[in-house]
C-alpha positions in Angstrom: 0.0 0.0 0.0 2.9 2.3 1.2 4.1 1.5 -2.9 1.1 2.7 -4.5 0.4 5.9 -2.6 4.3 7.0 -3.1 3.5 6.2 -7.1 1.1 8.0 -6.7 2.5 11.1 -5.1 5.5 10.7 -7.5 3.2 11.1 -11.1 0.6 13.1 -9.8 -2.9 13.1 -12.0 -2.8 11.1 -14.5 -6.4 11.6 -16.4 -5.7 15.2 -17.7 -4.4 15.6 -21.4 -4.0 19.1 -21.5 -3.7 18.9 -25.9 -6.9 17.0 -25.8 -8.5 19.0 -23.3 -7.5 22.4 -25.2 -8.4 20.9 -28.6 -12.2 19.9 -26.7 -12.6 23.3 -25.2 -12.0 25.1 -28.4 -14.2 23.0 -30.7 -16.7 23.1 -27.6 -16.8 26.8 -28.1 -17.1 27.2 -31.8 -20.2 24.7 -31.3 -22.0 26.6 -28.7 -21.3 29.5 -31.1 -22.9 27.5 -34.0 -26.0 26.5 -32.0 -26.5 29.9 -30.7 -26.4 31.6 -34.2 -28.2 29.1 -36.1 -31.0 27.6 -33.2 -31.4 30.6 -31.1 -29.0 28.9 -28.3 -31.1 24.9 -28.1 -30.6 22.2 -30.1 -33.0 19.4 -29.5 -31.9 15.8 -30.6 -33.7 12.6 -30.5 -31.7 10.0 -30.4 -33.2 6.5 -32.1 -31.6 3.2 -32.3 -32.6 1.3 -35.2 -30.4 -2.2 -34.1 -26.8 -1.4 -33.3 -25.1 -2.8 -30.1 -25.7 0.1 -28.1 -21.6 1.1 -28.4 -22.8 4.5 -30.0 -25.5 4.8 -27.3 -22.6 4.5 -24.6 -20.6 7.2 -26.0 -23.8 9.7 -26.5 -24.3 8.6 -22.9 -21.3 10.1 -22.3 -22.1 13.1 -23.9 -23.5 13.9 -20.7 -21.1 13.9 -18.4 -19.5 16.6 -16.3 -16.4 16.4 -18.6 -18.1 17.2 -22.3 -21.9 18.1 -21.0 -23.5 18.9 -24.5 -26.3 20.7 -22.4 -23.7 23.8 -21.3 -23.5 23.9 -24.9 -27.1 24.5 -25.8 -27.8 20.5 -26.7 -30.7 18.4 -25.4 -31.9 15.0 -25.9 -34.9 15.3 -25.7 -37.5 11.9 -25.4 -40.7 13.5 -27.6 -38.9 13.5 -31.5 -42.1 16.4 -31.6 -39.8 18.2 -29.7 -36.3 17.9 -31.3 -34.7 19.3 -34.4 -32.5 16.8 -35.4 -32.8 13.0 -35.2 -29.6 11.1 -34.2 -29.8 7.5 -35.6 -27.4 4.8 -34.9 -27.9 1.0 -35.8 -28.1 -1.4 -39.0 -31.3 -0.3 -39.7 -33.4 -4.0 -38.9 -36.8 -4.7 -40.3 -38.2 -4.5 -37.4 -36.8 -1.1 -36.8 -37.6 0.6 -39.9 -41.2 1.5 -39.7 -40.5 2.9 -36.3 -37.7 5.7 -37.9 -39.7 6.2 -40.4 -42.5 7.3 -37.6 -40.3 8.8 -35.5 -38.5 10.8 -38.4 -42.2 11.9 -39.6 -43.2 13.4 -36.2 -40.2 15.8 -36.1 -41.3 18.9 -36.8 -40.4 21.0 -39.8 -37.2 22.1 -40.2 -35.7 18.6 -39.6 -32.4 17.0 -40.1 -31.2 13.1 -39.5 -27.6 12.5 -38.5 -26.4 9.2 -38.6 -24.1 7.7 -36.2 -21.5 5.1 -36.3 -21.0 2.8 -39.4 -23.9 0.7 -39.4 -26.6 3.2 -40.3 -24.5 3.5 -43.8 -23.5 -0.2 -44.0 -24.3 -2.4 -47.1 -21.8 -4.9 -46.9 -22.1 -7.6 -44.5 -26.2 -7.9 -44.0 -27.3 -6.4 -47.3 -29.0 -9.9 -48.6 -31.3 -10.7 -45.3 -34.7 -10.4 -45.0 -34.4 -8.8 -41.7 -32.1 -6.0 -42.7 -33.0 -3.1 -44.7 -29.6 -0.9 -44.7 -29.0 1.6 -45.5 -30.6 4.2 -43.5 -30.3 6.8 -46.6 -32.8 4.3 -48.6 -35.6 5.5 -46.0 -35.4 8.9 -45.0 -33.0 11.9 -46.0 -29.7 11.6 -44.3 -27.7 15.4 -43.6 -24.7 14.2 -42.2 -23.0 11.2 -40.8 -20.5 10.9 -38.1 -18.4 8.0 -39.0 -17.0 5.5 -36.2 -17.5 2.0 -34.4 -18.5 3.6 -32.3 -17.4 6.9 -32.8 -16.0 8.9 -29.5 -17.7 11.2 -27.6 -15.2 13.8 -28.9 -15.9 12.6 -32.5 -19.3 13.4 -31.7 -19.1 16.7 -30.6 -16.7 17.4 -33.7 -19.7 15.6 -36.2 -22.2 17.8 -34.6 -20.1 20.7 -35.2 -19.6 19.6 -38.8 -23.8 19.2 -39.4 -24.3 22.4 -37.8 -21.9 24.4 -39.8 -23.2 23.0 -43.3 -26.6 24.4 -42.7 -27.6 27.6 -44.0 
């Protein structure tokens, strides 16, 4: 124990990446910049998964966190997609799936925009020739950007939403 705490006294803190950390703060504050300009200060988001392994759910979990807290920035998820702006969609897409995004993406109000999340959403490959996948995601409903990634980090993320947000007029 006595080992530990003086390797511990001898590196200090280990979790803070100070390039990282500056890199996150300034793309943080061109986004909230974006968001306040282009959706008076909120951006709603309703996240859907259409059948993914939940990896991109986990890191738009963490989204939420103390560390990159999307809602200092002016981003919600919100649970109503009558209340959100843009529709986050991660997953293959299943059979099962589909008529429910199609729903969802139809309850959105006007403006709306999908972002896709993660590689599955775009896939073709691999499942292409089932009967219970019907990939890709851009074959159903209008797809504005796509944040690439299996899954994609949370910092990834926050750079993808910055991307969507600045393409929009």
């Amino acid at each position: 124990m006595v080992r530990f705490w003086k390797k511990r006294t001898e590196l200090g803190i280990l979790t803070k990446h100070l390039e990282f950390d500056k890199e996150l703060v300034e793309i943080k504050k061109e986004l909230k910049s974006e968001v306040a300009k282009k959706f008076a200060g909120s951006l709603a988001i309703r996240m859907v998964d259409s059948g993914s392994c939940n990896a991109c759910e986990a890191e738009c979990n963490a989204l939420s966190n103390p560390y990159y807290d999307l809602e200092r920035l002016g981003i919600y998820f919100v649970a109503s997609p009558r209340h959100a702006d843009v529709m986050l969609l991660s997953g293959i897409m299943t059979f099962n799936m589909t008529s429910h995004v199609i729903e969802t993406y139809n309850q959105i109000p006007n403006p709306k925009w999908v972002v896709t999340i993660g590689d599955c959403p775009a896939m073709e490959g691999v499942f292409d020739k089932t009967f219970a996948i019907k990939a890709p995601a851009s074959s159903h409903i209008p797809i504005a950007h796509h944040i690439p990634g299996c899954p994609p980090s949370p910092k990834e993320i926050i750079k993808g939403l910055l991307e969507f947000v600045k393409k929009l007029d």
